[in-house]
N, C-alpha and C positions, 0 to 999 in steps of 0.2 A: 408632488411634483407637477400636480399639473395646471399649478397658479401661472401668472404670466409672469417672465424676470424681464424686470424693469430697464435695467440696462445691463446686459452682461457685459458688452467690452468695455465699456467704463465702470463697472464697481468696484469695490472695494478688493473685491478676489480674482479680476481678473485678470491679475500678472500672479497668481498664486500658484506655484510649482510645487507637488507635493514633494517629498524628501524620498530617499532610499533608490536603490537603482533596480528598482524591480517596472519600471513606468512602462516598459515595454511588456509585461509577461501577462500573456490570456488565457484569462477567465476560465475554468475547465483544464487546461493543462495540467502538465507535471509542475506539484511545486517543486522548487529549485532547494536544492538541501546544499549548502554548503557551510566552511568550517570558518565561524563566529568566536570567537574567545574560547574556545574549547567545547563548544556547543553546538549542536548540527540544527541551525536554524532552520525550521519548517518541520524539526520531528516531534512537536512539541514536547518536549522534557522528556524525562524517564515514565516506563512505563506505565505506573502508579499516576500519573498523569496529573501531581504536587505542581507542577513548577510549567513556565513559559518563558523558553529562551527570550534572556534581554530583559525581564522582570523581578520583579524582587518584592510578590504576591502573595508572601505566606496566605495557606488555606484557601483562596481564592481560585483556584485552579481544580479541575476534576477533569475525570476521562471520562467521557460521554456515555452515555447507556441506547438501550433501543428511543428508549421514551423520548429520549434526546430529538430523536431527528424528526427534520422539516420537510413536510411533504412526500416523504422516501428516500431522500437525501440525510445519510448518514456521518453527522460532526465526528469529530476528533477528541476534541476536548470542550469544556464547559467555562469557561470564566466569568466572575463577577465581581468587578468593580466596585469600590463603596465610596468614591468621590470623581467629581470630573477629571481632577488631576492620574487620577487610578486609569479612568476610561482612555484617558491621551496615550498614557503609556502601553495600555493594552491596545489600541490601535496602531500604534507608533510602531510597535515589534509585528502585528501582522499584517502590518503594510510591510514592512521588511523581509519578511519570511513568507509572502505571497501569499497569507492564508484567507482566504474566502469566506465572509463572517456575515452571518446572522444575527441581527440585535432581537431579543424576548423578552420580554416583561410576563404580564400574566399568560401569557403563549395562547388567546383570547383570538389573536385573529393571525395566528400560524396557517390558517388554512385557506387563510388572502390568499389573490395570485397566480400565479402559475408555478410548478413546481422549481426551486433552484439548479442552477448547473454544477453545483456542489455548493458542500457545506464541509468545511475543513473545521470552524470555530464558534460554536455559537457563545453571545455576549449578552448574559443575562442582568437584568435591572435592578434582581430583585435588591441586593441592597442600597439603590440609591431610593429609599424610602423615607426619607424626612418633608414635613413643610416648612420649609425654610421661614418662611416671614407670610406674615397674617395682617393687614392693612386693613384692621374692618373699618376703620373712618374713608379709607379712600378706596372702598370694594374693589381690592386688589389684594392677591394670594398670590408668593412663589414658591413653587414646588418642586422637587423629587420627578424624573420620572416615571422611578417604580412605583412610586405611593398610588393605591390602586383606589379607583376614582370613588369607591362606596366608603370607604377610608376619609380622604379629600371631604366629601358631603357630609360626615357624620364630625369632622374636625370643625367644622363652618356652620356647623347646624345652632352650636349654644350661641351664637355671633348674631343668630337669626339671618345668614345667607347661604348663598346656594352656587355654584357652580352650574350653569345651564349647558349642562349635555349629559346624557340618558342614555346613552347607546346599550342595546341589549346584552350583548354579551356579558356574563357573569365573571366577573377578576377582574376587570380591563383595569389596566394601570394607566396614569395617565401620559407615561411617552407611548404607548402603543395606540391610546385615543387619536394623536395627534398625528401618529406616523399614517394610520390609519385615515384621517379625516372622517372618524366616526361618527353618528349622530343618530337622535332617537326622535319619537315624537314629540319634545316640547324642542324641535328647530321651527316651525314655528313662529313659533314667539320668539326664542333666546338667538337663532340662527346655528349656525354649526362655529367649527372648532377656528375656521377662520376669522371669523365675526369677534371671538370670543379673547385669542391669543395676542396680545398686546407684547410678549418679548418672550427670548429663547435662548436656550444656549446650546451647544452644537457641536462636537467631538468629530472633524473630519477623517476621512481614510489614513489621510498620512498620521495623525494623531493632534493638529492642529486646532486651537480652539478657539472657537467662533460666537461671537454675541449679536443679540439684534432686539430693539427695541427697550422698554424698559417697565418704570412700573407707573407711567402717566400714561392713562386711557390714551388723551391726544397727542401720541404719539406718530408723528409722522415724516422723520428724519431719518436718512440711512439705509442699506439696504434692507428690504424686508424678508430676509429668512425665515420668519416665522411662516409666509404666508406658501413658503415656498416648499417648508420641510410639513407642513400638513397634507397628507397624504402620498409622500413619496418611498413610505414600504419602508424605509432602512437603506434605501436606496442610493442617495445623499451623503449621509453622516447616521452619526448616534444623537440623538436627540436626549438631552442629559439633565437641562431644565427646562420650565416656561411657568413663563407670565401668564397670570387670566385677569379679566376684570370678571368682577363678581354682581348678582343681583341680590337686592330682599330676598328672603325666604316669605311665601303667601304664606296667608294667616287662616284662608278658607278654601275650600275644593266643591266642585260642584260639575255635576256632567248631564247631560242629555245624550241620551243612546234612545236610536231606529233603527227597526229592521228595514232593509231595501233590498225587493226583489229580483234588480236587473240591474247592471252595470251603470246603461244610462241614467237610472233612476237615480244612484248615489252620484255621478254625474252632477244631476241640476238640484240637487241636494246641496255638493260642496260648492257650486259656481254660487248659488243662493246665500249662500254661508258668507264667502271670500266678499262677496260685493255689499256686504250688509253692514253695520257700523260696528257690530258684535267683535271682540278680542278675545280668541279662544286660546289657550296654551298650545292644542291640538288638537288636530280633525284626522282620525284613524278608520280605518276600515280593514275588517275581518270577515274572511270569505271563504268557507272549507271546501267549497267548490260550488261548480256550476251545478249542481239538482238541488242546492236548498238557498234560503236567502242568507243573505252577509248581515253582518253588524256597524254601523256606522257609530264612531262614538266622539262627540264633543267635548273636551274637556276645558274648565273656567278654573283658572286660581288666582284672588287676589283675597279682598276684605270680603267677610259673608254678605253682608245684603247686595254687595254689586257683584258678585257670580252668582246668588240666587237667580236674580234680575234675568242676567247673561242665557241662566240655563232657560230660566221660562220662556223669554223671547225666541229662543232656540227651537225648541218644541214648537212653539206659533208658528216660525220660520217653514220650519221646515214641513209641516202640515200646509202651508201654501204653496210649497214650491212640487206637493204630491207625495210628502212621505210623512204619512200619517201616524199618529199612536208612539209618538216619540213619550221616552219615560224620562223623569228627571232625579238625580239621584243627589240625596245631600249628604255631609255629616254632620248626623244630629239633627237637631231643631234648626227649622229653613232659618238661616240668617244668623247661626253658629256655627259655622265651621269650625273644624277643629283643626289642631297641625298637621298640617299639608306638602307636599316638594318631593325634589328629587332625592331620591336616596332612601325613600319611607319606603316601609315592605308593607305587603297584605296584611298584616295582621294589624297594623296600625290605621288610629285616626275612624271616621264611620264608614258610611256604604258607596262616597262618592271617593273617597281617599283609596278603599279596595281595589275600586274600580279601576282608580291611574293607576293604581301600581300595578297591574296586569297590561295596561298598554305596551303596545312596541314587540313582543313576545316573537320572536323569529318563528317564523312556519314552516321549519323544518326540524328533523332530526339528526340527531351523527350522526354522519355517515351517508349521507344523504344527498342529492342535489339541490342547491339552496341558489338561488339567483335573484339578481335585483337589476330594475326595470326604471333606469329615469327620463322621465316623461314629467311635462307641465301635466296642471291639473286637468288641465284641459284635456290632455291626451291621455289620463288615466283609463276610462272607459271602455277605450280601442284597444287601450295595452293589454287589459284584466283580457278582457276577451278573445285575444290575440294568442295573449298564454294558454289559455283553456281549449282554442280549437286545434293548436300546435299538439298541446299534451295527448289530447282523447285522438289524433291522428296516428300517436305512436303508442295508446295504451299504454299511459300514464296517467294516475290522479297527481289534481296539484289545488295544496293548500294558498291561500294567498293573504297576506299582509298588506296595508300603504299607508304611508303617509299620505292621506289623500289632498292635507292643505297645500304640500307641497310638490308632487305629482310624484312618489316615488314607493316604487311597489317592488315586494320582496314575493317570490313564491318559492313554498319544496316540492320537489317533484317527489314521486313514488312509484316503483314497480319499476320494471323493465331491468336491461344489463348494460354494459358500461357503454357500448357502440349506440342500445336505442338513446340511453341520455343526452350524448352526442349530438346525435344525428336533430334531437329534440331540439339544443343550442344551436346549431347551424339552424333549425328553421325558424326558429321564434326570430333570429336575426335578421335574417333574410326578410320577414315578413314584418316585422317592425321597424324598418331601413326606413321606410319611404315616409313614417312619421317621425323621423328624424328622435328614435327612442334608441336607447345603447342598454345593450344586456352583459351582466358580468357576472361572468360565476361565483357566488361568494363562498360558497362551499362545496368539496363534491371529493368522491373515491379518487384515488390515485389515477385509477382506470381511465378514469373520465376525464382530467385533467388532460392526463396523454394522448388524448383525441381531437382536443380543441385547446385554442387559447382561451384563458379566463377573461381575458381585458376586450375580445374584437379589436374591431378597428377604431383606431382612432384620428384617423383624417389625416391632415396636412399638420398636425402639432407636432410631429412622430420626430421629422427634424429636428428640431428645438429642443426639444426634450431631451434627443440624444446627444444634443453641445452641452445642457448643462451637464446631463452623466457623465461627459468627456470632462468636465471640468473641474467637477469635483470630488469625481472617481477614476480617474484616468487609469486605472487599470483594473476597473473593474470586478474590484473582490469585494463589496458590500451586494450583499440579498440577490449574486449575478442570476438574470435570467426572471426576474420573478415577478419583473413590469410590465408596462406595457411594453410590445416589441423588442421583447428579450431582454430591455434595458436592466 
């Protein structure tokens, strides 16, 4: 949601009234139970929780368990759809029966957000798992939402391409990549999920179904939904398909990793790096804390002898710029790589292939406070260190993570109780305000959630933001409460 919309009083949806007479009924309240065909709409079905007033979903229906809920927010029932047409209808009846719905896929980033103001219905993806159409002449793929994106890579992999996005989380399917706006270290090179998404399709509240874009990269007609429903939580709609354009799968891998003992030092490392003619997939940094040095690591994938090259220059580079004793890691014999990309685990490929696939590794634990830090590169330096005198103020150690090509750094916190975590987000905010850096909780206890908002501030957008929610949630039962400013 938080793309720019191009034109809302003139698009396409904006004389779009959703259906059912519930346009007036908020978010949090009583749902309204009244008598349907013989059916007490909003109680979902009988007990055994088989059935969804207004549906006709053999098996598709369950009565929620603990495991079920979102954030401490406890559903009602579980539904799962196995076409868009399925998803229309299950939205269509809990727009009518007022019920408050969560979209899951691999439940990968349920713990985005701030906590719901209920959950009456969660709406799982998993069986919209198909790859519809596979375009390897025109490196375009449409897919499934729920098709979970290690799925996606290893479907594209005999084709020899790749899908460029890496996000850590393990399951991620790919409508929750998208809902998410997730991304790993090779953005990069590949960019994130908006760079990537060329068309979508889109299951709104009322049950409404919405397309945008198509399967020609230069696509630039119509409204763009796509850019709009990346990253809006569920917030929107259900996100049910999408378009990707695809790249080559590299042939070779190759890395240069330095130790770097101080913040600034990886600093003019990566400024060194970024200004140089060198095209790395990704510039990462790994830092268990402030009393020992971090790991800088360069990663090269294309043909072997030009990431060989890549990585040696690297090493030179970076010995000028003050970080000496850089090591170069191949696989195999320099100027063999071996098969390389997204989607390869450790155990595959040589010692430079190992190495990527350990990149991106989130620095936290369950359960844990996990935060992320976006700041240019420029600003990484202030941020890392910003984190670290916030943390050891309130007796807390903190792991840290960054894309450091792109200035965006993830830390976990450790130790303390749900009020010092807290109080830890309120200062790291406060104090990274004035470098115009935004902190957002990306994981953390219940506890802790209830004490802060996950999102901060977010300026003068908070408006805008909330006419599109008005517009195409107008009554607010998709993911209420779990945006930014409660949207």
């Amino acid at each position: 949601m938080g793309a720019t919309v191009n034109d809302p009083p003139g698009g396409p949806l904006a004389d779009h009234q959703p259906r059912g007479p519930l346009a007036d009924h908020q978010p949090g309240g009583p749902i309204p139970e009244r008598e349907r065909g013989g059916v007490r709409v909003g109680a979902l079905g009988p007990p055994d929780g088989t059935s969804l007033p207004g549906l006709s979903l053999p098996g598709r229906v369950r009565e929620a368990g603990p495991t079920d809920a979102v954030d401490g927010a406890q559903p009602r029932a579980v539904v799962s759809p196995s076409s868009t047409t399925e998803t229309a209808e299950v939205l269509r009846a809990a727009y009518e029966g007022g019920l408050r719905t969560v979209v899951r896929g691999g439940g990968s980033k349920l713990g985005l957000g701030n906590p719901p103001a209920g959950v009456d219905l969660v709406l799982s993806t998993e069986r919209l798992g198909r790859v519809l159409e596979h375009a390897a002449g025109d490196l375009v793929v449409r897919v499934e939402a729920g098709v979970r994106l290690a799925d996606l890579q290893a479907a594209l992999a005999p084709a020899g391409q790749l899908l460029g996005l890496d996000p850590p989380e393990a399951g991620a399917t790919v409508g929750g990549v998208v809902a998410a706006n997730a991304s790993g270290p090779r953005r990069l090179r590949y960019g994130t999920v908006r760079d990537l998404l060329i068309g979508i399709t889109v299951v709104l509240a009322d049950g409404t179904v919405a397309h945008s874009g198509g399967k020609v990269v230069k696509n630039v007609a119509g409204y763009d939904l796509g850019k709009l429903f990346a990253g809006s939580l569920g917030t929107l709609g259900v996100i049910v398909e999408a378009i990707f354009r695809l790249h080559p799968a590299p042939a070779a891998t190759a890395v240069a990793t330095a130790e770097v003992a101080a913040p600034g030092q990886a600093g003019s490392a990566v400024r060194a790096l970024l200004a140089s003619a060198l095209v790395p997939s990704a510039i990462e940094l790994d830092w268990p804390g402030p009393d020992g040095p971090g790991t800088l690591t360069v990663l090269f994938e294309g043909i072997g002898p030009g990431v060989d090259a890549q990585a040696a220059n690297t090493a030179r580079l970076l010995a000028d710029a003050g970080t000496p004793g850089a090591r170069v890691l191949h696989d195999g014999e320099p100027g063999q790589g071996g098969e390389a990309g997204l989607g390869g685990g450790a155990d595959r490929g040589g010692e430079a292939t190992r190495a990527a696939a350990a990149l991106g590794a989130l620095p936290w634990e369950a359960g844990q406070l996990g935060v992320k830090v976006a700041t240019g590169p420029s600003g990484l330096p202030g941020a890392l260190a910003t984190v670290w005198e916030v943390a050891a103020a309130h007796g807390l150690a903190a792991r840290a993570t960054a894309h450091a090509g792109t200035g965006v750094l993830r830390a976990g916190l450790d130790g303390g109780d749900a009020t010092t975590l807290a109080a830890f987000v309120n200062g790291a905010r406060e104090r990274l305000a004035p470098a115009q850096a935004g902190l957002v909780v990306a994981e953390a206890p219940l506890e802790v959630k209830q004490g802060v908002d996950a999102w901060g501030p977010v300026g003068d957008a908070l408006p805008l933001m909330r006419k599109v929610k008005e517009r195409f949630d107008p009554s607010g039962l998709l993911s209420p409460g779990r945006f930014v400013g409660g949207i």
